[in-house]
FIDRENMI-458808 format. One record per residue (C-alpha): residue in three letters; x, y, z. Coordinates in steps of 0.05 Angstrom, whole numbers, padded with zeros to 5 digits, always signed. Layout:
alaXYZ;...
//
This chain:
unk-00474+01479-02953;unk-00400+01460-02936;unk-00351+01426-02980;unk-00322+01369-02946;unk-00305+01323-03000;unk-00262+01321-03064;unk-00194+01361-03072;unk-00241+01425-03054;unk-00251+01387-02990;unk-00179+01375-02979;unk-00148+01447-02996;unk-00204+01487-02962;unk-00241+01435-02901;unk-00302+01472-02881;unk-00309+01518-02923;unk-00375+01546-02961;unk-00370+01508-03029;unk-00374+01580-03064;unk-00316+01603-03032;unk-00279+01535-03024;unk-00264+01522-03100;unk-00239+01600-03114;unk-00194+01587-03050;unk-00176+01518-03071;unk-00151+01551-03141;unk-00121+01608-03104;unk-00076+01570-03063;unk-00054+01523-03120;unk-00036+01587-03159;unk-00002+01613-03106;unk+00041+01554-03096;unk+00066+01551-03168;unk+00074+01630-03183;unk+00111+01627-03117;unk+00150+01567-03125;unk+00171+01600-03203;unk+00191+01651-03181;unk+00246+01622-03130;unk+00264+01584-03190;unk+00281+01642-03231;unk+00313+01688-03175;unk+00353+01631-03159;unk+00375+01595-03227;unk+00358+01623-03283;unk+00379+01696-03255;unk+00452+01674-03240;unk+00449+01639-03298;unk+00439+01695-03343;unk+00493+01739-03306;unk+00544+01687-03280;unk+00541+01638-03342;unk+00526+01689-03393;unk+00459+01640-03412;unk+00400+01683-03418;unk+00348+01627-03448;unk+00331+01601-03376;unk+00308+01674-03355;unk+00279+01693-03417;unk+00234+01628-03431;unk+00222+01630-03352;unk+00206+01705-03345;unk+00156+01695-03401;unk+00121+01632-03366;unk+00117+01675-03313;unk+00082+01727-03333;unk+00023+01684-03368;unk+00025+01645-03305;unk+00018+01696-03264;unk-00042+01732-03306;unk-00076+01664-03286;unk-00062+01673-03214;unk-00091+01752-03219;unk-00160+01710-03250;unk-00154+01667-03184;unk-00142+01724-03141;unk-00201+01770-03161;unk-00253+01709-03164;unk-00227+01702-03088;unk-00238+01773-03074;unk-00297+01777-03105;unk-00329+01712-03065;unk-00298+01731-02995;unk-00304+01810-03009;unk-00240+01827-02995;unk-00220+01886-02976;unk-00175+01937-03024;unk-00105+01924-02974;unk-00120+01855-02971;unk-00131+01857-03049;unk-00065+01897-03059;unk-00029+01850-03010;unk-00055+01784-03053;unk-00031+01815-03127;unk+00039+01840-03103;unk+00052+01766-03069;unk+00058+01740-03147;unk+00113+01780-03160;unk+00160+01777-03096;unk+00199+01717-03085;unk+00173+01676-03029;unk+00116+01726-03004;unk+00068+01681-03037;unk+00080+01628-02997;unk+00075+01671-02929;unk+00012+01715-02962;unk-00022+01646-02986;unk-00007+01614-02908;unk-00046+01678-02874;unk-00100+01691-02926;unk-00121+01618-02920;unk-00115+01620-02841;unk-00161+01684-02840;unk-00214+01653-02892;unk-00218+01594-02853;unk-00223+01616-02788;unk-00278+01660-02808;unk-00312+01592-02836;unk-00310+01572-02764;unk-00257+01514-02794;unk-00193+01533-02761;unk-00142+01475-02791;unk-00092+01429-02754;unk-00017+01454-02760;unk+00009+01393-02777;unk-00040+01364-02825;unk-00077+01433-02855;unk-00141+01393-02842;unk-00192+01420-02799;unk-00206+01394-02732;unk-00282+01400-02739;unk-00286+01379-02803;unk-00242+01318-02792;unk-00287+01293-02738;unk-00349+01296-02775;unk-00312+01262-02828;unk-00292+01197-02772;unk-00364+01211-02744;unk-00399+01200-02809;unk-00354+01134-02825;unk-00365+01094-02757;unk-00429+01054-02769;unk-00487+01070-02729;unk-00477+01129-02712;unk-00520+01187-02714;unk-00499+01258-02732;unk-00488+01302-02671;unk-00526+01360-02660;
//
């Protein structure tokens, strides 16, 4: 059955809905570890060296790291729905802890997991082409689902 409804719907358009939700988490986790740890390399790092204020880094370090434990749960639920493969595994758990490879690792993992789905999204909106149209198909009154 594919998910095409719902924030599952939005972050992973058509999709299986037992891989959708683990890659739905996944990239949400991958956002936030990623976008944390920009933060830290670029405030609360200087911070602690240039300003001689080590709270940012230390609280932010620490958030980190049980953040990032989180997005290691999201990771291996998504490798163990999609059967990943060990490099691909690797490449996923060292994207938490790289500043900005997240981003770039989330951006191709989702690309490949899609396009194996057969639901290749838009660039510009991240929603799929095919599973936009059904969506406008199923909407316009009388109509009839195409076969």
């Amino acid at each position: 059955m594919r998910n095409t409804g719902g924030l599952y719907g939005r972050l992973a358009p058509g999709v299986p809905r037992r891989v959708a939700g683990a890659l739905a988490r996944y990239r949400i986790m991958a956002f936030v570890v990623g976008a944390m740890l920009l933060f830290l390399c670029a405030v609360a790092i200087p911070l602690q060296y240039a300003a001689g204020e080590p709270t940012v880094a230390n609280v932010g370090f620490t958030v980190h790291g049980v953040i990032y434990i989180v997005y290691l749960l999201s990771v291996a639920d998504l490798a163990r729905r999609t059967r990943l493969r060990l490099l691909e595994l690797v490449g996923l758990v060292c994207a938490g802890f790289l500043p900005g490879l997240a981003f770039y690792v989330e951006h191709r993992m989702s690309r490949r997991l899609l396009a194996a789905a057969g639901a290749e999204p838009d660039d510009a909106t991240g929603v799929s082409s095919r599973a936009s149209a059904a969506s406008r198909r199923a909407a316009q009154p009388g109509s009839s689902p195409r076969r």
